[in-house]
PLY file of the C-alpha trace (Angstrom):
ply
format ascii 1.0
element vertex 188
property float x
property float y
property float z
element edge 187
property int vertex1
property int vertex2
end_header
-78.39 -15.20 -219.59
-78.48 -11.67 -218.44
-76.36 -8.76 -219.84
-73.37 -7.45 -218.21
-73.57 -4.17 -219.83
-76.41 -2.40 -220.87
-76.49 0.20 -224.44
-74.26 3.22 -224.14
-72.08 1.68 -220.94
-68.67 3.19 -221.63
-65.98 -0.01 -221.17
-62.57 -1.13 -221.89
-62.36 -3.64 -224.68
-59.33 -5.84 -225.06
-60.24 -7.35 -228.35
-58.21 -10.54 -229.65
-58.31 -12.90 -232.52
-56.40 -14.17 -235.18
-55.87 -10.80 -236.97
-56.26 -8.28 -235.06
-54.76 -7.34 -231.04
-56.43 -4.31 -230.30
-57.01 -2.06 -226.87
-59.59 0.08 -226.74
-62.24 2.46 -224.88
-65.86 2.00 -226.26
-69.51 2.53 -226.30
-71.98 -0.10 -226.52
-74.33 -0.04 -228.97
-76.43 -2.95 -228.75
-76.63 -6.78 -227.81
-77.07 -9.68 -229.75
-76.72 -13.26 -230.18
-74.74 -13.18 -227.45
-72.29 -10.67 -228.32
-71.92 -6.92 -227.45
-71.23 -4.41 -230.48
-69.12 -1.75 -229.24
-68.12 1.68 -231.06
-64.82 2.49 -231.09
-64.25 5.39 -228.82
-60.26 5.93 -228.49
-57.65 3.37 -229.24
-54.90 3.15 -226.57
-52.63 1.64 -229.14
-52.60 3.48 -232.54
-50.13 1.10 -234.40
-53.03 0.20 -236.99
-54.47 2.95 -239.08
-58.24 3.73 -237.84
-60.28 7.16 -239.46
-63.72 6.55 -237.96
-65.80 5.26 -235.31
-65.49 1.66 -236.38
-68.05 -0.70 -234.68
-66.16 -4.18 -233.51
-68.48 -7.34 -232.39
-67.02 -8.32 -229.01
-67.59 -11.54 -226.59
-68.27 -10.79 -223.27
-65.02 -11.57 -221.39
-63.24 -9.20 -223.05
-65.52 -5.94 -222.21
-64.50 -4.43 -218.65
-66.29 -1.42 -216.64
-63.84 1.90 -216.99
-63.27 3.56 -214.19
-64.05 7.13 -214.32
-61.05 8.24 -212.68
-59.40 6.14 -215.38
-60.24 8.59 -217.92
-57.40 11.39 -217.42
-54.85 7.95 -218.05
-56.34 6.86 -221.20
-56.45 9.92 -221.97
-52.47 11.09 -220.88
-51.66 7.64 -223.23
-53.64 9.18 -226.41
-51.97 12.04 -226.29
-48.37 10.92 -226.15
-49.01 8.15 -229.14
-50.65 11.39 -230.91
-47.34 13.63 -230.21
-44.99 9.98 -231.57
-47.36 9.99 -234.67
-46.71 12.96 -235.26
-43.09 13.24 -235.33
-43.52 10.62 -237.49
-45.71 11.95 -240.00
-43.47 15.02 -240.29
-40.21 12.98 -240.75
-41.18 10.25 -243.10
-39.95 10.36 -246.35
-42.91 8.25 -247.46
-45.20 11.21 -246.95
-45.73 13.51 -249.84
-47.43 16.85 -250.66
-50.33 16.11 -253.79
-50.90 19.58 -254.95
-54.17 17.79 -256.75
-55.57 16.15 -254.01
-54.17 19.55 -251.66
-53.43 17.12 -248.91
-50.56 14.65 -247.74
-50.56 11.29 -249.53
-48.50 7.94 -248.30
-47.48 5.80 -250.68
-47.08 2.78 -248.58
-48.57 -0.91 -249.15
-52.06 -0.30 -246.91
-52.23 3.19 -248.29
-52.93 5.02 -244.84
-53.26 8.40 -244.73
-51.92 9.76 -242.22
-53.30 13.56 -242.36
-56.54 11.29 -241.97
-55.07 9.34 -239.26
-54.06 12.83 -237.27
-57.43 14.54 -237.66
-59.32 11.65 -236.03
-56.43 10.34 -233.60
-56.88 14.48 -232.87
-60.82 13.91 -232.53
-60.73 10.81 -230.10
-58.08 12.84 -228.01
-60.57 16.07 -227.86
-63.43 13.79 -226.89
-61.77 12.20 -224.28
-60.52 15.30 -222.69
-63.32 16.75 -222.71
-64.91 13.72 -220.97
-62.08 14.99 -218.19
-62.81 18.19 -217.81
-66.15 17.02 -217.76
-65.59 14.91 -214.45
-63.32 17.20 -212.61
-66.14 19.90 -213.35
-68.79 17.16 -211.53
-65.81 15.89 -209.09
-65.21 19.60 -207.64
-69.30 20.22 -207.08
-69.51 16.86 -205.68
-66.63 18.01 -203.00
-68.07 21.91 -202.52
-71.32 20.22 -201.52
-69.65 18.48 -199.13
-70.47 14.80 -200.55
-68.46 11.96 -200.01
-66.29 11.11 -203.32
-66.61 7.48 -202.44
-70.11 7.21 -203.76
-68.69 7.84 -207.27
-69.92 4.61 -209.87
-67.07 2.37 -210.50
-68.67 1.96 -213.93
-69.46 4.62 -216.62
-72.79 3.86 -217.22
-74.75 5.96 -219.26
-76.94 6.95 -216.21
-74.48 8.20 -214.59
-73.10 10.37 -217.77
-76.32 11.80 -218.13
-76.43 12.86 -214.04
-73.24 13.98 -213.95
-73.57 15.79 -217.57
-70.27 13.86 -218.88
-72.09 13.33 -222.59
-68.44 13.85 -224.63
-67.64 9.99 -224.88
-71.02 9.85 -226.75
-70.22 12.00 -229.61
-69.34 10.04 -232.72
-67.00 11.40 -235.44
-68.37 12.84 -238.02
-67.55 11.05 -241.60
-69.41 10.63 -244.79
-68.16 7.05 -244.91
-70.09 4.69 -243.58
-70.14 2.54 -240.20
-67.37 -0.46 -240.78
-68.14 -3.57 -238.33
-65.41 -5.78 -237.80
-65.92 -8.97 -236.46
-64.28 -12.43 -235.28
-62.55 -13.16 -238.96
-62.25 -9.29 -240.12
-58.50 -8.11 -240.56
-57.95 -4.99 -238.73
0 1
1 2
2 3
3 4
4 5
5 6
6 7
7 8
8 9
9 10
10 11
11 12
12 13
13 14
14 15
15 16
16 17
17 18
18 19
19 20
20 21
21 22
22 23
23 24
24 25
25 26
26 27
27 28
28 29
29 30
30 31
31 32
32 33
33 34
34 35
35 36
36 37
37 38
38 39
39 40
40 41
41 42
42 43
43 44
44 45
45 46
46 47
47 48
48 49
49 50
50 51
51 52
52 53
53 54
54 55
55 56
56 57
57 58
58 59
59 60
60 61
61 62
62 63
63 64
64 65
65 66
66 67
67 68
68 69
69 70
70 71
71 72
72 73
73 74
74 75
75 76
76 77
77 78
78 79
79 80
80 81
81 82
82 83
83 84
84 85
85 86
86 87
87 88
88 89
89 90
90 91
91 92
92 93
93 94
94 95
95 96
96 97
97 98
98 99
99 100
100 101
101 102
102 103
103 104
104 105
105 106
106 107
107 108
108 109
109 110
110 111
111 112
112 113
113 114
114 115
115 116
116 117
117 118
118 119
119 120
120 121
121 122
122 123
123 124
124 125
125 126
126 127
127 128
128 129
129 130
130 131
131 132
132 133
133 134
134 135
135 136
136 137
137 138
138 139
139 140
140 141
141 142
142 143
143 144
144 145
145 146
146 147
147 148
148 149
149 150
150 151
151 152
152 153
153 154
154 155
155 156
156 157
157 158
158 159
159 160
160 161
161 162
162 163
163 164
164 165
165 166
166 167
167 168
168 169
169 170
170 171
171 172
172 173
173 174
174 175
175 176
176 177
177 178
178 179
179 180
180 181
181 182
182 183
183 184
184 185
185 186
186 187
């Protein structure tokens, strides 16, 4: 059977199972055994704690094509979950200042970090405005050389990154840890 999406397609994952409900904007990595591995790009829900660019195994059905004018939504959404965070990080009384570790600490069950949480929430937001900026930059050439803004891709395929020079969604975040897959029967 034939691939919907090829490596480094940008595409909306609605990821379900057992443990974990997740929405998501990612990048395919690779293919196999008949499921897509996509990196983690920007969550459009940030109820579960995430700190890197975690790589989920996904069935095809529940990868869609993003549409680029899309992007300035997803990326409206991040940023209002990142401003609720962090009126929440700032009036929980389960935060704490460590003066030996010189950052906050939570003492809840999971032991989530949210200084750690910020920074990358922080990141993903940054990459995906970027990716904007990036596509008004190519949408106002496109219109100045008089082209027709109906010949825009529906999908964000990596192709069409590279031609219209919108490269941000590719950047990964930069951790020492490494790479966590999740899968069908991984708690998220």
């Amino acid at each position: 059977m034939p691939r919907r999406f090829k490596d480094k397609d940008i595409v909306k994952v609605y990821f379900r199972t057992r443990y974990a409900n997740l929405d998501f904007i990612g990048e395919v990595l690779k293919y196999e055994d008949s499921r897509y591995y996509v990196r983690q790009i920007a969550r459009l829900s940030w109820r579960q704690s995430m700190y890197r660019d975690d790589v989920f195994i996904c069935k095809t059905h529940e990868l869609t094509e993003v549409d680029s004018f899309k992007l300035s939504v997803y990326a409206k959404e991040i940023k209002t979950m990142l401003i609720d965070n962090a009126r929440g990080f700032v009036n929980s009384d389960r935060i704490k200042w460590s003066k030996d570790e010189q950052k906050y600490v939570s003492d809840n069950w999971y032991g989530n970090n949210p200084s750690r949480l910020a920074i990358y929430v922080s990141f993903a937001l940054k990459r995906l405005t970027d990716a904007c900026s990036e596509f008004n930059t190519y949408l106002s050439a496109i219109k100045k050389a008089g082209k027709n803004t109906e010949d825009i891709p529906v999908s964000f395929t990596y192709e069409y990154a590279q031609e219209s020079k919108i490269l941000s969604l590719h950047r990964v975040f930069p951790t020492s840890e490494q790479t966590n897959i999740i899968g069908r029967t991984s708690y998220v």
